[in-house]
N, C-alpha and C positions, 0 to 999 in steps of 0.2 A: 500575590503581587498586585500593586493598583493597577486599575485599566479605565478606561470607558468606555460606554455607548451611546448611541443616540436615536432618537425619535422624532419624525418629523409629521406632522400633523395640516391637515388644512384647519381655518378657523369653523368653516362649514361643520365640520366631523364636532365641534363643541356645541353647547347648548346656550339657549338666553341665559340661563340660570347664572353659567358661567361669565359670561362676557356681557351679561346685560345690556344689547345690543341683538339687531337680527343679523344670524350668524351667515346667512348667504350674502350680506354688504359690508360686513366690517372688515378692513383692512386688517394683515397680519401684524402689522406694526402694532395698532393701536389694538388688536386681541394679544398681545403679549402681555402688555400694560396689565388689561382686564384679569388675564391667566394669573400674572404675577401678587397683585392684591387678592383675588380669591383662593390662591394655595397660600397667602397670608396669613388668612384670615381662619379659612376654615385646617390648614393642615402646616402648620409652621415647620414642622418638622422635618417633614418631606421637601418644605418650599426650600428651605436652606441647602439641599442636599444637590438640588437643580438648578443648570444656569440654562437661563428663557431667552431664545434671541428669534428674529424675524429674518428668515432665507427666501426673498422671494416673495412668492403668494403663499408660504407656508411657516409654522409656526417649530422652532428645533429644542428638542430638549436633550442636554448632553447632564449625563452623571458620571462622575468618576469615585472611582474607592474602591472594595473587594469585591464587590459584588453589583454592581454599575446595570445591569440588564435587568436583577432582579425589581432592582428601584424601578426599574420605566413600565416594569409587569408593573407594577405598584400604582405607578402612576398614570399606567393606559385604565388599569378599573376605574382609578377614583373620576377621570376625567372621563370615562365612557363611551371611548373613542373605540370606534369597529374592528377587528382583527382585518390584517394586512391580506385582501382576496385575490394579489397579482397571480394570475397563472406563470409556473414556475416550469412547466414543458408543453410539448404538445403530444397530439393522440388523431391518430387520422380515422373520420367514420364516415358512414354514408350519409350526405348531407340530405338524400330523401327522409332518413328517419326524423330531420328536426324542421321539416318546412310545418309553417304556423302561419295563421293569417294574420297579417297585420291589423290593429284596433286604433281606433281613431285617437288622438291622446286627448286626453279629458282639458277644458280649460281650468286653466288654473286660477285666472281670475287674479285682482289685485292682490300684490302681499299683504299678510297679516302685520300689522303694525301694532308693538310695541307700547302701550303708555304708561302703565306703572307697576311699579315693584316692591314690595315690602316682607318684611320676617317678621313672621305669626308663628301664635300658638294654634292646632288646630283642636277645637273642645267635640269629641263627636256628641252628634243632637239626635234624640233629646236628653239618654243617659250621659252620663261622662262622669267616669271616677281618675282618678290621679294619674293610674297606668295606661291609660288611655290616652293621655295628652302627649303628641309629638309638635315639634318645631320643625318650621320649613321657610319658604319661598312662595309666596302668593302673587302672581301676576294678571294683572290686566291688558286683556289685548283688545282691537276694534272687534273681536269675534270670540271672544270666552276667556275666561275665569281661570287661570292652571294651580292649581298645587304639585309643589315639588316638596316630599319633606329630605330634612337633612340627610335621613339614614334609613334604610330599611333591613328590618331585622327577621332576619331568619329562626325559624321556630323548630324545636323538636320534631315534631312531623317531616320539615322540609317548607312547611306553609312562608308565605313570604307577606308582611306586612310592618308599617301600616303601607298603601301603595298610594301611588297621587291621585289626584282627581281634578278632571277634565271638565267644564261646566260651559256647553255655551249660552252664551245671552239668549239665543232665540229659544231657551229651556225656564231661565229664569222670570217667577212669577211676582215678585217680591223681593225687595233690599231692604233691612232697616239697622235698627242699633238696638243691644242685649248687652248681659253680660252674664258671665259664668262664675259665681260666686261673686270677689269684687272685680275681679278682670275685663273692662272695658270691650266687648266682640260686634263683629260685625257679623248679622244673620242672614243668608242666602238662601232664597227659597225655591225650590222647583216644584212640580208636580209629583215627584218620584221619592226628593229628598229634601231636609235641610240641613244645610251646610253652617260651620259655628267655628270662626277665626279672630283669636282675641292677639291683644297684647303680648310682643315677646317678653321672656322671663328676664336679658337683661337690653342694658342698651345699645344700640345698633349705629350702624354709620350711619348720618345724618340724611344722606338719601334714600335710607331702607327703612328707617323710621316709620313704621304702622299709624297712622292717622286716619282716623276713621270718618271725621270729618270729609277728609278728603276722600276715602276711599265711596262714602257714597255719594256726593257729588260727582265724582265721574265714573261709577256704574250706571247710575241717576238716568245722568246725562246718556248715556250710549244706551240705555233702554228706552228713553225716549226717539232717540231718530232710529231706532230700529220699530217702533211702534209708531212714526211718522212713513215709515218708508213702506210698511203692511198695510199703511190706511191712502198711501197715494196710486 
């Protein structure tokens, strides 16, 4: 018999990836919008099965049909949202066994902001054969570099790859322009590694659009005032 359930999400518990946006200020409202074009885009299938509404400060997902719970298991992985940690009873112990000293909390410092986002191929450097080449999410922040790729695939062993990669500015040595066969790439360079992000294979929404032009102009750019703010 049909049923439903539902799931209720903060937009914090989502990624930039998803909502293209920092996920600790954007409204539920306006992450629903985001939720709703990226299970569009990337998983249409699923998107049609879910209705996305804004409860509040939180985001609900209701499914209904035979199997309604299974869908939201389905769709807590793909959106990567944390298992539900509410304590569910209590337990009385001796509160000497858990005294800890308090630690000062680290400052946090201004937020990480946000400035661009594009879908790449990533070519690993300096070999790269065919099987090698995954697609992702390439973001620029005032503080590093992210790769997210679309998928990662599990191997025979258990091994998990390909994984993202994390790159801050205060690492990178070097930005210029390559290319991988004829594929148009942007090459990042560290001490440790080079990094090789060309051209997606088809075309993209207009704001996700890889420009590489653009993309080193404002690496360019934020390696310079990071290299102004070391020499002041």
């Amino acid at each position: 018999m049909p049923s439903e359930a539902e799931l209720t999400v903060l937009p914090g518990s989502l990624s930039f990836r998803i909502l293209q946006e920092d996920p600790r200020s954007i409204s539920a409202r306006k992450a629903v919008g985001a939720v709703r074009a990226w299970l569009g885009r990337r998983h249409p299938a699923l998107a049609g099965t879910v209705k996305i509404s804004a409860v509040g400060e939180r985001i609900r997902f209701l499914a209904r049909g035979e199997a309604p719970q299974a869908t939201l298991d389905e769709l807590r992985d793909i959106l990567l949202v944390s298992q539900d940690l509410t304590p569910t009873g209590q337990i009385e112990v001796d509160p000497a066994e858990f005294e800890i000293e308090p630690a000062a909390r680290p400052d946090q410092g201004q937020p990480e902001r946000y400035l661009l986002s594009s879908h790449v191929r990533r070519f690993p450097y300096p070999e790269c054969e065919w099987f090698d080449i995954d697609a992702g999410l390439l973001t620029l922040t005032d503080r590093r570099i992210i790769y997210e790729p679309d998928h990662v695939v599990i191997g025979e062993q258990g091994n998990i790859g390909p994984k993202g990669q994390d790159i801050p500015l205060s690492e990178i040595t070097r930005v210029y322009s390559d290319q991988w066969w004829d594929v148009p790439c942007i090459m990042i360079a560290t001490e440790r590694a080079t990094h090789r992000f060309g051209w997606a294979a088809h075309r993209q929404e207009e704001q996700f659009i890889f420009d590489i032009a653009e993309w080193l102009n404002a690496v360019r750019h934020r390696l310079a005032k990071r290299d102004d703010q070391q020499t002041s």
